[in-house]
N, C-alpha and C positions, 0 to 999 in steps of 0.2 A: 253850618260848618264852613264855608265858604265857597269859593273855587279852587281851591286848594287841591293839586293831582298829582296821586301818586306816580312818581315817576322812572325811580330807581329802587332796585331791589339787591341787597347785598346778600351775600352767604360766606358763613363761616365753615369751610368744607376739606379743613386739614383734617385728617382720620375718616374723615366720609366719604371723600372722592380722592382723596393721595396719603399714602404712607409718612405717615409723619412720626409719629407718638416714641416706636420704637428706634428711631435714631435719638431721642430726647433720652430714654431710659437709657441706649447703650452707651453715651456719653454718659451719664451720671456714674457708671458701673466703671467707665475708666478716671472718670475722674477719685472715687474712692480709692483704686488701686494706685493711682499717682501718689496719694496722701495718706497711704495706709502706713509706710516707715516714717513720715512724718510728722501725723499724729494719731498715733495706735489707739487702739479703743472707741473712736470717733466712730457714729453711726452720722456717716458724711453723707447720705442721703435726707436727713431728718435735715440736717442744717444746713443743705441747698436751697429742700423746700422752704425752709424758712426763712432763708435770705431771699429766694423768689417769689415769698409773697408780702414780704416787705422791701420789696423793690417794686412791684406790679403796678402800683401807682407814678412812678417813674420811667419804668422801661417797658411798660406794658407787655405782651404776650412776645413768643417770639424769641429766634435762635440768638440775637443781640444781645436780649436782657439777660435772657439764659447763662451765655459766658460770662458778662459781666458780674453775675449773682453766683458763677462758678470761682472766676478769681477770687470776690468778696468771702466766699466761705473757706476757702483757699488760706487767704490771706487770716480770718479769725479762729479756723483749728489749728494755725500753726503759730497763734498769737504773734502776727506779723514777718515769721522766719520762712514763707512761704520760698523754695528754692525760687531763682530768676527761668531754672530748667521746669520746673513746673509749671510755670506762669507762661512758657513758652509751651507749653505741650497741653494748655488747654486753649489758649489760641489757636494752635493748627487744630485740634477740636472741633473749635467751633469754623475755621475756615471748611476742611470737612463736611460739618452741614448744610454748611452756603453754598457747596460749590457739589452736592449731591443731586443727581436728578432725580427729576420727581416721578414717582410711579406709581400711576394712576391704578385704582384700584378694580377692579373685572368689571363688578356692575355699577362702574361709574361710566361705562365707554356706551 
């Protein structure tokens, strides 16, 4: 095996050690009501998830991709009529999560 030593160890500890998950849902929830008068019928959480798992290989995980794959569903349930007011109000969205502190979870301390 060589001399080869382990020397770093990473963790992925969003929802284990900090509240994350539930700011992910509650924008989704706003972003549906953004695009409920303009595109009715739309189960606009189905077509999030699916814009953000066909984005995942580009924007990988993450509040960035997230909005991005929020505009992009945006921009496809409204067949490109997405308002400019809406496309601003899912950017402050996602500024919102960015700019959320982190709170760490009891038995992570």
């Amino acid at each position: 095996m060589g001399s080869a030593r382990l020397t770093t160890i990473g963790f992925d500890a969003d929802d284990t050690l900090w509240q994350n998950e539930q700011f992910f849902r509650l924008t989704e929830r706003r972003l549906a009501e953004l695009l409920a008068e303009h595109a009715p019928g739309v189960d606009v959480a189905a077509r999030l998830l699916e814009a953000e798992r066909r984005n995942l290989g580009l924007y990988g995980f993450g509040i960035k991709g997230f909005v991005l794959s929020m505009i992009e569903t945006a921009v496809e349930v409204t067949d490109g009529r997405a308002p400019g007011s809406v496309v601003a109000e899912i950017l402050a969205a996602g500024h919102e999560m960015l700019e959320h502190p982190i709170e760490i979870l009891p038995h992570a301390r």
